[in-house]
C-alpha positions in Angstrom: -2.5 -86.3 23.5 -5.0 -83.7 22.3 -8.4 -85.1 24.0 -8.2 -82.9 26.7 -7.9 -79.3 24.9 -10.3 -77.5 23.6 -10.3 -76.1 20.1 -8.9 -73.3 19.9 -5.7 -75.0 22.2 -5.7 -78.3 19.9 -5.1 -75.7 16.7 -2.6 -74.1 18.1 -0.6 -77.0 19.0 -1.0 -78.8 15.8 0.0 -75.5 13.9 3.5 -76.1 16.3 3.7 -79.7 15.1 3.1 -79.0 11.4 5.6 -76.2 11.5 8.4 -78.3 13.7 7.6 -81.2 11.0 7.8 -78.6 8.5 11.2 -77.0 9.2 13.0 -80.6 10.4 11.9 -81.2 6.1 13.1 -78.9 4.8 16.1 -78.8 6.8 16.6 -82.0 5.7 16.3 -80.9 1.7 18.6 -78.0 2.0 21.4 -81.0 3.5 20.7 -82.6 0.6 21.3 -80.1 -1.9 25.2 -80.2 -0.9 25.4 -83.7 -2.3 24.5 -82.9 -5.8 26.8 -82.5 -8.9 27.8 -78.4 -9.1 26.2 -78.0 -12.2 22.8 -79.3 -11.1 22.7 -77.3 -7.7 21.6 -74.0 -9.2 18.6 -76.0 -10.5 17.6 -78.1 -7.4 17.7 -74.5 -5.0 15.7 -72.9 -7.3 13.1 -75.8 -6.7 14.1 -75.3 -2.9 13.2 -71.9 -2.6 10.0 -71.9 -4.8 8.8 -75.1 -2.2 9.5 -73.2 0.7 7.9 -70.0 -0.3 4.7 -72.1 -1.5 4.8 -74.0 2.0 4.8 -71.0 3.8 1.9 -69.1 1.9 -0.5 -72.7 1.9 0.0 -72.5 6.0 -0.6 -68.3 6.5 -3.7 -68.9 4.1 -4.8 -71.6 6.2 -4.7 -69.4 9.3 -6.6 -66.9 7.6 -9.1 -69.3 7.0 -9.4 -70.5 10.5 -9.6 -66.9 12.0 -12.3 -66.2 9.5 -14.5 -69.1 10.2 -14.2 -68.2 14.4 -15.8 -64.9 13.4 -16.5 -62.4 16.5 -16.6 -63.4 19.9 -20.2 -64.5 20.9 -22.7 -61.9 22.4 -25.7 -63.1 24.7 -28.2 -60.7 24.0 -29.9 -62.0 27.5 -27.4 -60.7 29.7 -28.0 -57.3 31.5 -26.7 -54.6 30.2 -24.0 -52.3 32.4 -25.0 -49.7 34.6 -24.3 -46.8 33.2 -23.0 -44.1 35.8 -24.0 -40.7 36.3 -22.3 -38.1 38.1 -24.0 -35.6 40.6 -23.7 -32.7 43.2 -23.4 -33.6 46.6 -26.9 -32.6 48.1 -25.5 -30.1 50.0 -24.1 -28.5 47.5 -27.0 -28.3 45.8 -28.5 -26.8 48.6 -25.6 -24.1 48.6 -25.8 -23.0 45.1 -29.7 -22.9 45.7 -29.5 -20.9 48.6 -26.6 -18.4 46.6 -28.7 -18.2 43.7 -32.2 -16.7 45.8 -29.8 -14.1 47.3 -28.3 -13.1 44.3 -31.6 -12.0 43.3 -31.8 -10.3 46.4 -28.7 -8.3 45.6 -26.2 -10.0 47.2 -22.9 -11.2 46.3 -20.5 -13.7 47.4 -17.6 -13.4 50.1 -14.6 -15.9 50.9 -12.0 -15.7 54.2 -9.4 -18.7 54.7 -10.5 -21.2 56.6 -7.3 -20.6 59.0 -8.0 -17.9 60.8 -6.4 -15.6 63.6 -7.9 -15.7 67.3 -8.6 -12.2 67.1 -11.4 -12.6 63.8 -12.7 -15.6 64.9 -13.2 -14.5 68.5 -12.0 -10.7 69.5 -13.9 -8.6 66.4 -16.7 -10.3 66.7 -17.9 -9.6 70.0 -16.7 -12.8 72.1 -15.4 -12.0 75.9 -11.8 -13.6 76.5 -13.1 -15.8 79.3 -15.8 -17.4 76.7 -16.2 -21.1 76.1 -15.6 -21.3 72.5 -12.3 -20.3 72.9 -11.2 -23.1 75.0 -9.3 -25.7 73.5 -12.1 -28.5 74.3 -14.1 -26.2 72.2 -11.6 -24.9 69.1 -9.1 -26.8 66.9 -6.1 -24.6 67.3 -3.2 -24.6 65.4 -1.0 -22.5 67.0 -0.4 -19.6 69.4 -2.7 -17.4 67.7 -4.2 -19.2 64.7 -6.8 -21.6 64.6 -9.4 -23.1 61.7 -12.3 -21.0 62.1 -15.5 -22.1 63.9 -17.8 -19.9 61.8 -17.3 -18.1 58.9 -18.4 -14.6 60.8 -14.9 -13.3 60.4 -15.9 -12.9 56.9 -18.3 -10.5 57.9 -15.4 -8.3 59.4 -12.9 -8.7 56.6 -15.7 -7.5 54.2 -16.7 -4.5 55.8 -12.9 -3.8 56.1 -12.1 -3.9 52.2 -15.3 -2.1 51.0 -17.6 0.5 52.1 -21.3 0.2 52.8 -23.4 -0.8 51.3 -22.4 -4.1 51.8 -24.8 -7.3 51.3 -22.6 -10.4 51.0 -23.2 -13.9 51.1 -20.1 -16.4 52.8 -20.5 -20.1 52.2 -17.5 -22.1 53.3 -16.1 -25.1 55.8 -15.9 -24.2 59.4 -14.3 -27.0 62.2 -15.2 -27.6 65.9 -14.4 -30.1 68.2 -17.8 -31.9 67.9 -18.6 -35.6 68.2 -19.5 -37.0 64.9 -22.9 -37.5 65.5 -26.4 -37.7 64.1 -27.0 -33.9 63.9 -22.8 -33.1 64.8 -20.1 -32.9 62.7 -16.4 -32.0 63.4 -16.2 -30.3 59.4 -19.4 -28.9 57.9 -20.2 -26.1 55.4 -21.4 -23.1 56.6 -23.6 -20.0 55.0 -23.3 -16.6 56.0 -24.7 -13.3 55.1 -24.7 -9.8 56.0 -26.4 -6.7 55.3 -24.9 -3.3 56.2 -26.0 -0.2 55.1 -26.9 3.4 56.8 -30.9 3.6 58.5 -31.3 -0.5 58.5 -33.5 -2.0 60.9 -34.7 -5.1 62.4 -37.8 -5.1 59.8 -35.5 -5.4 56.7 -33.7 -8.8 58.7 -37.6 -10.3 59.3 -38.6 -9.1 55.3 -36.0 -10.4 53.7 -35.4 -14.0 55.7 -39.3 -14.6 55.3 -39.0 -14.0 51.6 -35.6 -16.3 51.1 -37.9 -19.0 53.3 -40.7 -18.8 51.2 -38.7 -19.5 48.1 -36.5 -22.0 49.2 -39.6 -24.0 50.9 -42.6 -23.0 48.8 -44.6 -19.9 49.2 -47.5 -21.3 51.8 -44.9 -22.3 54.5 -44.9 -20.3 57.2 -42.0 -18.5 59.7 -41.8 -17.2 63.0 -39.0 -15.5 64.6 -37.9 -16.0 68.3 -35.4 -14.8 70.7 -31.3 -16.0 70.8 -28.3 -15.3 72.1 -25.1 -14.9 69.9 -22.2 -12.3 71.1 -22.0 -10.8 67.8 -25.7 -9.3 67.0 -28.0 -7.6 69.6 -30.9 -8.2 69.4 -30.4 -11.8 68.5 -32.8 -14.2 67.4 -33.8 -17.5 65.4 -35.6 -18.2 62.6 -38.4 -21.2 62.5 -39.8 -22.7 59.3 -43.0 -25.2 59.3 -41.6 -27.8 57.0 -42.9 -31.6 56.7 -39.9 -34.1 57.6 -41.5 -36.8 55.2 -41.7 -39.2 58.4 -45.8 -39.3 58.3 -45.8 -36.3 61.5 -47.0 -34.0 58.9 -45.7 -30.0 59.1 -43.9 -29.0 62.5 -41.3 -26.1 63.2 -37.5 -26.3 62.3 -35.2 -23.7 63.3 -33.0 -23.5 60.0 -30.9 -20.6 61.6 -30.0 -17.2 63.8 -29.8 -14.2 63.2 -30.1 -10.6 64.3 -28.7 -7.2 64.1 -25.0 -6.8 63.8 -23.9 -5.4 67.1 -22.3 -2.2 67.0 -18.9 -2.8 68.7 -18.8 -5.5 65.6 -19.3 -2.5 63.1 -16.5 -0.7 65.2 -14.1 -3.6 65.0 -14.3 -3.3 61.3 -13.4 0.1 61.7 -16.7 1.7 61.1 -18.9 4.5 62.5 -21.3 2.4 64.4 -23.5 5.8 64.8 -24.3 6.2 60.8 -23.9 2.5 60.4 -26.5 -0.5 61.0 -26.7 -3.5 60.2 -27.9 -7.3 60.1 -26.6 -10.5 59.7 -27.8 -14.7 59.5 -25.9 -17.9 59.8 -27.3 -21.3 58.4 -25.8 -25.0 58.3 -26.7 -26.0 54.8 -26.3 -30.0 55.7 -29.3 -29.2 57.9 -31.0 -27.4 55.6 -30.2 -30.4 53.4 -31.6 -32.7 56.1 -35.2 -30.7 56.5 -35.2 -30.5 52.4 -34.4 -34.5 51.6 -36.2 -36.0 55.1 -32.9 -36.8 56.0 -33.5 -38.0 59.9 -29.1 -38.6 60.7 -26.4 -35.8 59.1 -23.6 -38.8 58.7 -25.8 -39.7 55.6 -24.3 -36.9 53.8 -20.8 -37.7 54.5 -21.0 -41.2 54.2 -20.3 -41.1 50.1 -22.3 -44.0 49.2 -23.6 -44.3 46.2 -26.9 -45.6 46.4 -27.7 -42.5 48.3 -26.1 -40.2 46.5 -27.0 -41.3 42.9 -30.7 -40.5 44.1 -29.7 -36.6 43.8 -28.6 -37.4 39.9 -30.0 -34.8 37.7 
């Protein structure tokens, strides 16, 4: 009946037998004891209980013995141990907080606007004509009449200059949306970085001095930049910023544009409700995921939102 259990089973049921056989015996006993003469049934329960008791303690004594003599569970020293987990920043976060950190030494600070902005600081203080593209709704996640989520975060740069008085040198990371394929250099949701420089007698020469100097930091002080011209409605003149950086993919160093920039145009310094006479200033925008990409030889951007592991847990500090 027991030939196929193992050990540990056959125990157990054999412990169920000897205590059914167990209790049916005494039972059995205690029937007896009603049989007796009165005076000798005080004697014989006595003996009844002092069996029983004895009984019970020879079987819990045996089970102790049994559950000494398994002893632990077995350990196989040959198996592999567990991986052992580690947590990380997101590489473009790292990026970011890189990035903060150099202009903090350059005497800037950081600056945060929601992320659901109004038509007229997205578009209408920065410089955009009503008739342009970006503010059609192929172009722009709207989520109303007059509120959309923000395609940039330049409308920073206006409600900074409105809340504090030059001079202003502010750094604005944060998540901007457009209606983007998700692609291998698009995304619909991405981070963006930000700054802006305003102060009286500020020129072009400060933009180009300070820019080469966060490049040369950030990417090692033999790389070289070069500035060229751009267009974007909110600076004049407008232009973009190249860094010779090596890709890792064997084509050795080549130019990058990592952002644009340019002086902050003046009807922008108006909208903010500032004298655009005594007032200059310059400004930069940069996608930190590409930055990411040009820093990690990362050749296709859905890498970095993919949240796989095994790419990720490369970054592990």
């Amino acid at each position: 009946m027991l030939d196929g259990l193992d050990p540990a089973t056959r125990l157990d049921v054999a412990k169920g037998q000897l205590n059914a056989l167990k209790d049916e015996r005494l039972a059995a006993l205690q029937g007896a004891l009603r049989a007796l003469p009165p005076e000798d049934r005080r004697t014989a329960g006595g003996a009844f209980n002092t069996l029983k008791t004895s009984i019970q303690d020879a079987l819990e004594a045996f089970g102790a013995r049994q559950g000494a003599a398994a002893g632990p569970a077995a350990f196989d020293a040959s198996m592999p141990a567990r991986q052992s987990w580690r947590g990380s920043l997101h590489p473009v976060t790292l990026v970011i907080d890189e990035i903060c950190e150099i202009f903090r030494e350059l005497g800037f600070t950081i600056a945060l606007g929601p992320e659901a902005e109004t038509e007229w600081y997205n578009f209408g203080a920065l410089n955009f004509p009503a008739d342009h593209p970006a503010m059609e709704l192929h172009d722009t996640l709207y989520l109303g009449d007059d509120t959309l989520l923000r395609t940039h975060t330049s409308p920073v740069q206006v409600r900074t200059l409105q809340r504090f008085a030059p001079p202003v040198r502010v750094l604005a990371p944060g998540q901007v949306y457009r209606r983007d394929f998700f692609d291998a250099t698009h995304a619909p949701a991405f981070m963006q970085l930000e700054g802006l420089a305003v102060d009286e007698d500020i020129s072009f020469v400060d933009l180009k001095a300070t820019l080469a100097e966060f490049a040369r930091r950030f990417y090692g002080s033999s790389r070289r930049v070069r500035f060229g011209p751009s267009y974007f409605p909110f600076v004049e003149p407008g232009a973009q910023m190249d860094v010779e950086v090596d890709l890792g993919d064997g084509k050795g160093l080549r130019w990058v544009e990592i952002l644009g920039c340019g002086m902050v145009h003046p009807n922008v310094i108006e909208a903010a409700g500032l004298d655009s006479e005594k007032y200059t200033g310059w400004a930069f925008g940069m996608g930190p995921a590409r930055i990411a990409m040009s820093r990690y030889g990362v050749n296709d951007i859905r890498v970095l939102y993919d949240s796989d592991v095994r790419f990720l847990e490369q970054f592990a500090r």
